[in-house]
N, C-alpha and C positions, 0 to 999 in steps of 0.2 A: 615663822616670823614672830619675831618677838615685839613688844609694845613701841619701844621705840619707831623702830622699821615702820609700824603699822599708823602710827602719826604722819612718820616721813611719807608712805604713799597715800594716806589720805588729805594733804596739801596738796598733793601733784595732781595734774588732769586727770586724769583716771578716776582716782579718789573725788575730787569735785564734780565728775558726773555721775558716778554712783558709787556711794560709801558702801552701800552694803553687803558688798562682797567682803571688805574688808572688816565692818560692825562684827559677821559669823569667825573671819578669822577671829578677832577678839574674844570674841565669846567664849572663847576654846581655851583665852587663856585664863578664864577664868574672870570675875565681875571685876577685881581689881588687879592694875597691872602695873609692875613699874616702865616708864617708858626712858629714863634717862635721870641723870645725878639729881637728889631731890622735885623728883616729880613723877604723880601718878596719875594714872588711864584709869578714869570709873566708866563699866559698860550694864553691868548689873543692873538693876530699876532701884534695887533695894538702896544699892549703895549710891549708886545716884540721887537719889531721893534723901537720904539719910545726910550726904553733901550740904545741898540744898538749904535743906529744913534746920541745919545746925549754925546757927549765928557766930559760933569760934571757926567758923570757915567762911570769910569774907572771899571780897571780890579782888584783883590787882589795884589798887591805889597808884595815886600820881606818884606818891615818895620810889614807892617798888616799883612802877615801871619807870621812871627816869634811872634808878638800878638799873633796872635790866634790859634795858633800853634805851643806852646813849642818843644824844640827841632827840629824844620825844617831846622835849619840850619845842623844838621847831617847827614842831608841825603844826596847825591849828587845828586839824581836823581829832588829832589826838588829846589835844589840853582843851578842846571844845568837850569830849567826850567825857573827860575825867571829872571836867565841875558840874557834873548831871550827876543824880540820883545811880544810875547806871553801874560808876566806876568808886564808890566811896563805900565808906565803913562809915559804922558809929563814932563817934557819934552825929558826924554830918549825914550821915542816911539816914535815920531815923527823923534828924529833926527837917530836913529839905522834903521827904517821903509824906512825912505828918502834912503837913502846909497842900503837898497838891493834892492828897487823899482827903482834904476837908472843901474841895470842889469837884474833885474828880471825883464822886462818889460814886455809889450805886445804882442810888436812885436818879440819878442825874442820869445815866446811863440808860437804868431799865424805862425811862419815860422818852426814851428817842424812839422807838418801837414804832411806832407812827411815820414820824419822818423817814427812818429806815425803809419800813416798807412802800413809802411812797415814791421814792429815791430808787429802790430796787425798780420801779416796774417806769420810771421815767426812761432810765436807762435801756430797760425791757424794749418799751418803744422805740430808742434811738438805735439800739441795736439790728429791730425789724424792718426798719426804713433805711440804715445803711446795706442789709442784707436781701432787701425784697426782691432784686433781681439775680437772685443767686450768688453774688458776689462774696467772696471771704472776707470777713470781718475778724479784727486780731482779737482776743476775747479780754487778753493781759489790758490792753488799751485801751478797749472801747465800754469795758465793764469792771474789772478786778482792781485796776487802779484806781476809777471815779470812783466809782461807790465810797468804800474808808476812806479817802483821803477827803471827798466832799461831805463826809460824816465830820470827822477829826478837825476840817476850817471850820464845819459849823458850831462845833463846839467851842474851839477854840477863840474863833472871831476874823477867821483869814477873809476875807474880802474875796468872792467869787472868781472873779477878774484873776485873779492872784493863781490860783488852786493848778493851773496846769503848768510851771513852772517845778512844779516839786518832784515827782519821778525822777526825775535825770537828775535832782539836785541830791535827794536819798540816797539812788542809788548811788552815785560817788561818794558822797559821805561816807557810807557803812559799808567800802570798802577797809577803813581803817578798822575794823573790826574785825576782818580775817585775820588767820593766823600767819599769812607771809601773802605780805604785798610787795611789790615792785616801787620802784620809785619815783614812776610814771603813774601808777595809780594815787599813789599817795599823794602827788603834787597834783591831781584831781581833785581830790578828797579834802585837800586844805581852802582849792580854792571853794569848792563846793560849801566847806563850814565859814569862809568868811562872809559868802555870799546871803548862807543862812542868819549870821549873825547881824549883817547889815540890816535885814531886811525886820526881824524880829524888835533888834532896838528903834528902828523906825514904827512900829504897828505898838510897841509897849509905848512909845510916846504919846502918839494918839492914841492911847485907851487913858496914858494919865490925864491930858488936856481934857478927853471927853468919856468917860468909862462907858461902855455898855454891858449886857449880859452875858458874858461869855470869858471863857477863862484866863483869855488875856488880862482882859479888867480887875479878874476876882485876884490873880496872881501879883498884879499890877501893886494892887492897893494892900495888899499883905508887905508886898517889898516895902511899898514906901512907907507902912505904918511902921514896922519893927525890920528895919535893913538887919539888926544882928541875927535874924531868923532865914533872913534870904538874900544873899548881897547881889548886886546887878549882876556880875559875870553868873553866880548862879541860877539867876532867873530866865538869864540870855539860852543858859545852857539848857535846861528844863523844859525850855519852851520848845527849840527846835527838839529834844529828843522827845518830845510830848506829840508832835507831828510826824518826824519820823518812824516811831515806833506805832504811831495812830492807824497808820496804813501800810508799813513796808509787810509787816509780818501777815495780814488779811489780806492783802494781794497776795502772798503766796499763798495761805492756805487756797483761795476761792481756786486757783491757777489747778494748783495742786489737785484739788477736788473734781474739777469737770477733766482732767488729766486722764486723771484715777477712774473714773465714771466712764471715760468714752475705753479705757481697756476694760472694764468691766460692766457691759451692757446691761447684765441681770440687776446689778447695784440698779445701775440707773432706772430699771423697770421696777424695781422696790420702791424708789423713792417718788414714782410716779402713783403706783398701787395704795401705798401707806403703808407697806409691809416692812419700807427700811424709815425708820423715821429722822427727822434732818438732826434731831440731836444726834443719835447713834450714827449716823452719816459724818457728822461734822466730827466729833469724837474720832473715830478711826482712820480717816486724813490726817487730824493732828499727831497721831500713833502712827500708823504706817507711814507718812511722808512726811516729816515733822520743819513746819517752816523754820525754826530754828536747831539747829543739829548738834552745837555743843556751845559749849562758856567754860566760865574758866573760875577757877576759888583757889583760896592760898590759909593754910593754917595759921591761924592767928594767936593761938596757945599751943603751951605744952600738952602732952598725954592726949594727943586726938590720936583717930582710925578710923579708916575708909574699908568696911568690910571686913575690919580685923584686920589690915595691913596698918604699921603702924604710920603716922603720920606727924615726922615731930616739927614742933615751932617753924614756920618758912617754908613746908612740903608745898609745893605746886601742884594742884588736880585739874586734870582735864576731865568736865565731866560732858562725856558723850552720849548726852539726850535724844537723838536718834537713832545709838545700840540699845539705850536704858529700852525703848520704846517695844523695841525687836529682840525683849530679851526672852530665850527658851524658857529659864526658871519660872518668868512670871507668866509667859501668854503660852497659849495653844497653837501651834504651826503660825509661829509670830510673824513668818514672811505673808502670810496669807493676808488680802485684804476681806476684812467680814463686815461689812457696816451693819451685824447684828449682837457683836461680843457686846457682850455683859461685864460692869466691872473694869473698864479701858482701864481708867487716869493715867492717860497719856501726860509724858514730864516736858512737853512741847513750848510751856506758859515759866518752866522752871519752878520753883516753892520755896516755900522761906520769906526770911526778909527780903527776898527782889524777885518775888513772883512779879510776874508782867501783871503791870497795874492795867492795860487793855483788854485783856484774859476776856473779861466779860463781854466787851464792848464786839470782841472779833467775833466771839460765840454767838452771839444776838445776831452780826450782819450774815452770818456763815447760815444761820440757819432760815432766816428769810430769804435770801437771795439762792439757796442753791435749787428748794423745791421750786420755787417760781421761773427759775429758769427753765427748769427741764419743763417742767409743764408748759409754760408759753410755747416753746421750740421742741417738740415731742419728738422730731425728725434731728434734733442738733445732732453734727456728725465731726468731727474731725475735716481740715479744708487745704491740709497739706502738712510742713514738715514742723512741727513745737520743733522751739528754742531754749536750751535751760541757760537762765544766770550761772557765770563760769566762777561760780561761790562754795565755799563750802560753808561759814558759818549759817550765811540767809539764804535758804535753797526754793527756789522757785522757777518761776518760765519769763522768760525777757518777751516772748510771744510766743502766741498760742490759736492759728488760725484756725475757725469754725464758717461752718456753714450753717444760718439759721433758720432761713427758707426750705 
């Protein structure tokens, strides 16, 4: 099977319920592949990474996908996507990326810790009282989506009321970010980004008439002081991908995690022991079952290479972050899950100039929320049949019943 082929069946069902049969074919052929005229398969880590981290390898742009994709500008769910940080090159990334990286910081981040943890064990509760009579409780539902996404409004400024509204509205949206949609899905996906848009230009109003502390305000007041740094469509766009990406990709890992844990009991007795610890835990979820599985980069100069394949001006890269993850060169029996390897960096968060600016923020909830779970529920078991999203780029569980009693 050669590289092409190997895209073609990782789109189709099969492929969207589990790549990895197909990642090892890959691997076989080697870290870098051609898959079709002007475009290459990265599966290597190295080379993925080396993708990545190299700025003359941007992302698809609006110009190049209305190229290669008639009709994209019809869609809103796709020209929604494109004026976000997301889909642009320099110098509109740098300067949109600088602007939310000077509220979205760090330290803003690492001082939720608190709320995090108090958030985890609310949830903890509401969890023990829908399940005290034994009853299944969906864990996607009733835990992996609150959690981030009631982090991500409070940061943001979304209005509590508001917060359960978004699931269904994500997931439609980012369907337009698979690699071959339908046109039933897409026309989901548009209405789902006008809806988002509606609602965002409504919430940035009232933060102009009334600012408070929270990112809407801080973003708010950056548009209106200097608009040639941020213009409304971009701020619109920013905002919803600042909430979507807040919680869609944390609810996979969390899903992913207690997945992975209820097939491997001993993990779960590690992390109950202290023998596996939640970083090394959360770490190897992102590596073995990577909530995001691939993206996409385009050469933007002459004389590039992907692994020594040469890459000239225009070459399209698939880089497959979920082979990079499972690759033999770099890990030891890579299909193995070990929540004790040494040395992951899993390429789950991507690197470069469009590493996932939440990278921190999921790692922070992923590692409070997973011990306390098992700990509260020491008996948590599996309560019937997981459901995976029928996704390939954002791979996670649509529901995931447990029993926590």
């Amino acid at each position: 099977m050669d590289g092409a082929a190997i895209i073609e069946q990782l789109v189709g069902p099969d492929g969207r319920a589990d790549p990895y049969p197909l990642y090892e074919l890959a691997h076989g052929l080697g870290p870098v592949a051609p898959c079709g005229p002007g475009v290459l398969m990265a599966v290597g880590h190295h080379a993925c990474d080396q993708v990545l981290r190299n700025p003359a390898f941007g992302v698809p742009d609006p110009v190049q996908r209305e190229a290669w994709e008639p009709g994209f500008a019809d869609h809103p769910a796709k020209v929604l996507l494109s004026r976000s940080i997301l889909e642009r090159n320099p110098p509109d990334h740098g300067r949109m990326r600088s602007l939310i990286s000077s509220v979205f910081t760090a330290r803003r981040v690492a001082a939720l810790e608190p709320a995090v943890t108090a958030a985890v064990h609310r949830l903890l509760d509401t969890m023990a009282a829908q399940g005290a009579d034994g009853s299944p409780v969906d864990f996607m539902d009733a835990f992996a989506f609150r959690l981030p996404v009631g982090v991500v409004c409070e940061l943001l400024g979304v209005p509590e009321a508001d917060r359960h509204r978004f699931r269904g509205l994500a997931s439609d949206l980012t369907a337009a970010l698979e690699l071959l949609t339908d046109d039933g899905e897409l026309a989901t996906a548009d209405t789902a980004a006008e809806e988002l848009s509606d609602y965002f230009t409504r919430l940035a109003a009232a933060r102009r008439a009334h600012p408070q502390d929270d990112l809407v305000s801080a973003l708010v007041q950056v548009g209106a002081a200097q608009p040639e740094l941020l213009s409304g469509h971009e701020l619109l766009a920013n905002l919803v991908l600042l909430l979507v990406a807040g919680f869609e990709t944390t609810t996979n890992l969390l899903g992913n995690a207690v997945a992975l844990l209820f097939d491997h009991p001993e993990a779960a007795a590690g992390l109950r022991s202290g023998a596996v610890t939640p970083a090394g835990l959360t770490e190897e979820v992102l590596r073995h079952d990577s909530p995001v599985q691939l993206t996409s980069r385009i050469a933007l100069a002459e004389g590039l290479d992907v692994g020594g394949v040469p890459a000239p001006l225009g070459t399209g890269v698939f880089v497959l972050l979920g082979a990079a993850n499972r690759d033999p060169a770099r890990y030891e029996q890579p299909a193995r899950f070990d929540p004790t390897r040494r040395d992951s960096h899993p390429l789950s968060f991507g690197g470069g100039p469009h590493y996932c600016l939440g990278a921190q923020l999921a790692r922070l909830e992923a590692r409070i929320a997973l011990p306390a779970l098992f700990a509260r529920f020491p008996a948590l078991a599996p309560a019937g049949r997981a459901e995976r999203r029928d996704r390939l780029v954002l791979r996670g569980y649509r529901t995931l019943p447990v029993r926590a009693a």
